[in-house]
Structures are given as structure tokens and as C-alpha cells.
C-alpha positions in Angstrom: -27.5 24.1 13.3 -25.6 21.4 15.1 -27.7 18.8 13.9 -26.8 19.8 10.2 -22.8 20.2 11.2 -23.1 16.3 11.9 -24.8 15.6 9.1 -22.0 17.1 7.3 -19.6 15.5 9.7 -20.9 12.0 8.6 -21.0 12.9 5.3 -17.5 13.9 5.1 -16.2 10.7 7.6 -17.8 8.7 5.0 -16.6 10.3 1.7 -13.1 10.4 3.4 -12.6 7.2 4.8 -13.7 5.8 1.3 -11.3 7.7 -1.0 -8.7 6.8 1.5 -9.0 3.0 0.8 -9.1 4.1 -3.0 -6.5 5.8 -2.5 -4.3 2.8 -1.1 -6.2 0.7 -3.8 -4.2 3.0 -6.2 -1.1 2.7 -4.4 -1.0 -1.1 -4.1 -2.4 -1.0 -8.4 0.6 1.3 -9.2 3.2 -1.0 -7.5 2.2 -3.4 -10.2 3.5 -1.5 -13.2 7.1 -3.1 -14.0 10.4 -0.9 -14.3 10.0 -1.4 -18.3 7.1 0.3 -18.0 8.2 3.6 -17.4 10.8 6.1 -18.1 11.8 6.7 -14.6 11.0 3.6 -12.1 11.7 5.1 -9.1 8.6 7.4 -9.4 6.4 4.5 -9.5 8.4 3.4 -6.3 7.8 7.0 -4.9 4.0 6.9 -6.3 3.4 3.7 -4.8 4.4 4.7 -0.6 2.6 8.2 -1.4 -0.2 6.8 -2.2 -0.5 4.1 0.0 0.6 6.3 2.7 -1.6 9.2 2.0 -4.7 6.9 2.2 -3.7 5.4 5.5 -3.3 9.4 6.7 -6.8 9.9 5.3 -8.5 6.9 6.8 -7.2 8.1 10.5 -8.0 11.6 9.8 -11.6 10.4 8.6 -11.8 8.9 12.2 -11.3 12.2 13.6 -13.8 14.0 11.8 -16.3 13.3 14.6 -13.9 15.3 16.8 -13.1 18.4 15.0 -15.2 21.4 16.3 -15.2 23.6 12.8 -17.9 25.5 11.1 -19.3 24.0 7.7 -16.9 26.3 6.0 -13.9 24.8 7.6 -15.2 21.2 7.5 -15.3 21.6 3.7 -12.0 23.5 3.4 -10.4 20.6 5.1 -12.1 18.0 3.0 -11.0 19.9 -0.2 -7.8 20.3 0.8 -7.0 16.6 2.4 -8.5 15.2 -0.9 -6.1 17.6 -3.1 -3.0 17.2 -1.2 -3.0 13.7 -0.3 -4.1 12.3 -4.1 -1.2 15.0 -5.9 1.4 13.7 -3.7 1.0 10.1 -5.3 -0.2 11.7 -8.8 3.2 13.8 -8.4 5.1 10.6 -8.6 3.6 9.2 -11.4 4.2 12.2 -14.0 7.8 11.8 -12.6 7.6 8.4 -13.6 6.2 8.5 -17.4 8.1 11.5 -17.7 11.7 10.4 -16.7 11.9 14.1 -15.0 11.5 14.7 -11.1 11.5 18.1 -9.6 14.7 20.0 -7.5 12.2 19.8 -4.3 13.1 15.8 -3.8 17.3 16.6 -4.2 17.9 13.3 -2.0 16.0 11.3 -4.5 17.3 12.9 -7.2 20.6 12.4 -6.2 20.4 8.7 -5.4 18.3 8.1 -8.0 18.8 10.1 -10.9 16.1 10.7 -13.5 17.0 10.3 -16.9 15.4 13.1 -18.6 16.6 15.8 -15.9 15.0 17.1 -11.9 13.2 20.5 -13.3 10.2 19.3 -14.9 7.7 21.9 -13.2 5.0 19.7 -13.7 5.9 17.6 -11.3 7.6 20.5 -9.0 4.0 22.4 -9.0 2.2 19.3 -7.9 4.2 18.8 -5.2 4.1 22.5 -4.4 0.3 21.9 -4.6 0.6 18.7 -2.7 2.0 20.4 0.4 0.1 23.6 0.9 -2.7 21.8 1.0 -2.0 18.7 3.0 -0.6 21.8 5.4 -4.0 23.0 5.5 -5.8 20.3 6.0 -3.6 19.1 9.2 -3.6 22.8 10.5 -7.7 22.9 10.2 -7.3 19.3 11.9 -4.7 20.3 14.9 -6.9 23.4 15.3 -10.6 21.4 15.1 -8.7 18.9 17.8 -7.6 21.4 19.7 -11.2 23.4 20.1 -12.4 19.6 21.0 -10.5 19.7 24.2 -11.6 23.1 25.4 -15.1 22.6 24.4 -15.1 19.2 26.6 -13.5 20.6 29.8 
């Protein structure tokens, strides 16, 4: 049994740490498109750092795989969920972007940078919905996988 939770461990570290550098690869590709290039430049902008950031979070979480003491069930329920909620956070930002519409979640954003084609397009407002139940899952499942680490190892 252990041996095959490491297995999946390395499995999982690996898949991880590699859609995390895709994930900044798509960050640093989206930076590229010009302002004439969509309706609403300021979701590329926003697409952009969520990417780039979400991969950087899923590389360093990828590291800590190794540490988390979860069954397979919870391994896999955190990698589903890390994938889902750090890639529709950046993917939120570009259907803002080609559709000139943001959601009333981001009012600061909206307000400072208003899109021209209105803040309620629930596209984009159930993404990011999506976006952060799951990343909140998946930092739980890591807190909690952390936090067994230290009791198993005193």
C-alpha cells in the first residue's frame, strides 16, 4: 500500500510540476497578444499574472507532494482540483478579454478598468466561482496533508 501511494505521489509531482510550467508558458504566450487584439485588454493583463501566477503556485505545491500524508482518494482530489482551479483562473481572464464583459466578483477591476460590453457576463463570473472553490480545496487537502506530515514525523 505505501509503496503504491508513492507511486502515485511521483506520478502526481511530475504531472504537476509540468502543467505548472505550461501553465506560466501560457501566461508569458498570452502577454503577447496586443490591446487591438481584444475587446477588453485588461483581461489579457489579468490572464497574463493568473496564469503565470497559478503555475508558479503549482510548481511549489508539486514540491510538496512528497510531504502530504493523504490517501489515493485525496491525492487525486487535490490534483483535480489544483489543475481546475489554477488553469480557470487564467482561462477566466481571457473570456473577459474576447468578450469585453468581466464579472461583479472583480468590482475593483471593474471599477478602474471598466469593460466595455458590461461586469455581468456569467461566463466569466462562474469560472471564477469555479476557479475558487476549487483552488480552496486543493490548498485545504494541502494545509491538512502538511499538517498530518508533522504529527506523523514526531
Amino acid at each position: 500500500m505505501t509503496s503504491d501511494i508513492q507511486s502515485l505521489k511521483i506520478t502526481l509531482r511530475q504531472w504537476t510540476l509540468l502543467s505548472g510550467v505550461l501553465q506560466i508558458i501560457v501566461g508569458c504566450s498570452v502577454g503577447f497578444i496586443p490591446p487591438t487584439g481584444v475587446s477588453w485588454f485588461r483581461g489579457i493583463v489579468m490572464a497574463h499574472i493568473e496564469f503565470t501566477a497559478n503555475g508558479v503556485l503549482m510548481i511549489v505545491l508539486g514540491l510538496l507532494v512528497r510531504d502530504l500524508v493523504l490517501n489515493a482518494t485525496a491525492l487525486k482530489v487535490w490534483f483535480a482540483t489544483l489543475q481546475i482551479g489554477t488553469w480557470t483562473n487564467g482561462i477566466a481572464g481571457v473570456v473577459a478579454a474576447f468578450s469585453g464583459a468581466s464579472s461583479k466578483l472583480i468590482p475593483t477591476l471593474n471599477e478602474k478598468f471598466p469593460p466595455p460590453n458590461g461586469t455581468d457576463n456569467p461566463l466569466v463570473s462562474g469560472v471564477l466561482q469555479l476557479c475558487s472553490i476549487t483552488i480552496m480545496i486543493a490548498l485545504l487537502l494541502t494545509a491538512y496533508g502538511l499538517y498530518r506530515s508533522m504529527r506523523v514525523s514526531k
